[in-house]
Residue, then its C-alpha position, 0 to 999 in steps of 0.5 A: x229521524x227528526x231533528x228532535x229525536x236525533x238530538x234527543x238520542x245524542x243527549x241520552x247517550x250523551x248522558x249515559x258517557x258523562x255518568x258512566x265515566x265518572x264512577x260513583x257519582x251519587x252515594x245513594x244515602x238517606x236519599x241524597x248525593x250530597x252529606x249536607x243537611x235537608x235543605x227545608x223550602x218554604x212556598x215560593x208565594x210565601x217568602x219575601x224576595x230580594x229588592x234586588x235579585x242581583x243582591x246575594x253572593x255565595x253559595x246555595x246549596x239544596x238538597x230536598x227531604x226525602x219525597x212524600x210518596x202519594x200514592x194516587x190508588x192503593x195497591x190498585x189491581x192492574x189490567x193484564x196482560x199489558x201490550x205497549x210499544x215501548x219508545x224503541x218501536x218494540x212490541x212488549x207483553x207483560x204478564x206479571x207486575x208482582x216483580x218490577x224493576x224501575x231504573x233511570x240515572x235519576x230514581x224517576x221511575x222507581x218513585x213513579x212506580x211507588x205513586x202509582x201504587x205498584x212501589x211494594x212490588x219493586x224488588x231492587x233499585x238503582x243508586x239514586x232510588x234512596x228515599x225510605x221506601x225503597x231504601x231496603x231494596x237491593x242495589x242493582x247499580x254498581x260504580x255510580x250508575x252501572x247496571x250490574x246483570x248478575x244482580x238483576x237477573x238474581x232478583x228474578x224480576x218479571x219487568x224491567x222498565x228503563x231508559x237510555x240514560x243507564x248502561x251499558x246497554x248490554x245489560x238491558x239486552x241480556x235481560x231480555x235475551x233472559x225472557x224478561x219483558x224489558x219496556x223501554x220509556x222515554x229519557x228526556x226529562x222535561x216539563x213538556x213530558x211530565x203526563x206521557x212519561x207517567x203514562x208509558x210506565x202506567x201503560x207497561x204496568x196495567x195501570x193506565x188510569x191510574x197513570x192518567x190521574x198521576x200525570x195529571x196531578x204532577x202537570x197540575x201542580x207544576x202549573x200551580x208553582x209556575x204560577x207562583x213563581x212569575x208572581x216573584x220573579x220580574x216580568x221583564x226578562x232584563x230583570x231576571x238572572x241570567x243562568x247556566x248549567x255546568x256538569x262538572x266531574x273534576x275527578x275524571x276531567x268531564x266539564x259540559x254546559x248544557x244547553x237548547x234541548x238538554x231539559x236545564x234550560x226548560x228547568x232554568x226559564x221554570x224557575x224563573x231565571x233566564x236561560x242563556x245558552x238560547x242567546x249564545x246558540x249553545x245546542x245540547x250538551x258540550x265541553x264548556x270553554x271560556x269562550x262560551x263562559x265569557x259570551x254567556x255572562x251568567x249572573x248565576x250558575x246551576x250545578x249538581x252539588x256532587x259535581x261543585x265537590x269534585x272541584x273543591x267548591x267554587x273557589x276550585x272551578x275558578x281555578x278551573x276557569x278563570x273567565x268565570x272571574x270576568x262574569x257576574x256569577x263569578x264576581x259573586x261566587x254566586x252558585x246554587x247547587x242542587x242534589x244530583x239526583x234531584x235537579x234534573x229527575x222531573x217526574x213527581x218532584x217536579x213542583x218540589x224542584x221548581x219552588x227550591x230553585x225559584x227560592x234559591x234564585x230570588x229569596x235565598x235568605x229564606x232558607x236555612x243558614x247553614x245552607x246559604x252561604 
């Protein structure tokens, strides 16, 4: 097993402890983990940044509309049987796609499914698939992100298509011991992904073209947001924010940073900040301390809106860490917080998330007020 699949693997399981030990972490209503209004982004080329990106204080909080499903074909006719190997290195054929279940711990799948133009064959959903067009599907995740089998085998469907980040993995071997084809797609979430992930459930589907032309359009117009992104934010990388990422679940004492190869330093050096944990060698996923905190000085922090709740704001995770007093971001109370289920999904929101960040980071007054705080 190579280096970067071993640490792959131990960041999805890594994931599937932290989601599936917190319990109900996304409410799964109107499409958002958090209560708080749309947060409506302009474009990143069309705001005005700060003089200075140092200059605001307080909290950001983001939480995208509901996405605009674009299918790239309607209602196409898939090619089957279908034969894959899913990432597992297991064989698969599918010979139905009239009954799918698309489920991952951040609703990527399902809307992939819906932009392929498959969505009206999905019979469930996970409890972070919450957008209109699916919102009438059953839940088939209970506690936050548990799989419940009696509600998936009730549904009777003729495919599941999963990853790792969702458990326990008894399920997903109790539907295939059922008869079920059960493909198995990658759980790494990252730029450098966006096309082969695309293609694995189109590949499963029957719908291989159609997979080709949607990762086409999500790698495109990710490019397109980058570009404009380094337009705003400064070339010299002394200029640009220094960033972490905290997962934080105060109510089950669960507090991460993640870091080299957990999919937010990809995330944070897109949006145009500059990622710390490469600097102070911090690797994966792992229990923050103040140490790390202290050495990494961070101008701002990225969170999951959820996990800053369960602290009580950002006045609770000073509380909490008091060396965050001693940094930059906590000097300033300087947070963005993003919903859970969009932060880290990439897939076909992944120039959506790119532009509300880069915003948030450098033209934070350009976003609703109630939202900037």
């Amino acid at each position: 097993m190579s280096p970067r699949t071993s640490l792959r693997t131990a960041l999805a399981a890594a994931l599937l402890l932290l989601a599936t030990a917190c319990g109900p972490v996304l409410d799964g209503a109107g499409g958002h983990g958090s209560d708080g209004p749309d947060t409506d982004v302009p474009p990143i080329g069309d705001v005005t940044p700060l003089a200075d990106p140092r200059a605001w204080k307080g909290e950001v909080d983001i939480n995208l509309p509901e996405p605009d499903i674009r299918p790239v074909e309607e209602d196409p006719t898939p090619a089957l049987p279908a034969t894959v190997t899913d990432v597992q290195g297991t064989k698969v054929t599918v010979t139905d796609v009239d009954r799918i279940l698309a489920l991952d711990i951040y609703g990527t799948l399902s809307q992939t499914v819906f932009e392929l133009g498959l969505g009206d064959n999905i019979v469930g959903r996970d409890v972070s698939s919450a957008y209109d067009e699916i919102e009438d599907r059953p839940l088939v995740t209970q506690n936050g992100h548990e799989l419940n089998a009696e509600a998936i085998l009730e549904l009777d469907p003729t495919i599941l298509i999963t990853d790792t980040s969702l458990g326990p993995w008894d399920v997903v071997l109790q539907v295939r011991d059922a008869g079920i084809p059960v493909v198995v797609v990658d759980s790494e979430r990252n730029l450098d992904n966006l096309a082969p992930l695309t293609q694995e459930v189109a590949n499963a589907l029957g719908v291989p073209e159609q997979g080709k032309a949607l990762g086409q359009r999500i790698v495109k117009e990710a490019a397109a947001v980058r570009a404009e992104i380094a337009k705003v934010a400064p070339a010299d990388v002394t200029g640009k924010l220094r960033m972490i990422f905290l997962y934080v679940r105060g109510q089950a004492n669960v507090y991460y940073m993640f870091g080299r190869g957990s999919g937010a330093d990809a995330l944070i050096t897109a949006a145009g900040g500059y990622d710390v944990s490469s600097e102070i060698g911090w690797d994966g996923m792992k229990p923050v301390n103040d140490e790390g905190l202290i050495k990494a000085q961070p101008d701002a922090i990225l969170m999951m809106n959820k996990g800053l709740e369960s602290v009580g704001g950002i006045d609770g995770l000073l509380d909490q860490f008091p060396a965050l007093a001693q940094t930059p971001a906590g000097e300033n109370k300087r947070v963005i917080a993003m919903d859970d289920a969009q932060v880290l999904s990439y897939g076909p929101r992944t120039a959506d998330v790119l532009n509300a960040l880069a915003v948030a980071l450098y033209a934070p007054d350009s976003l609703p007020k109630q939202d900037a705080r």
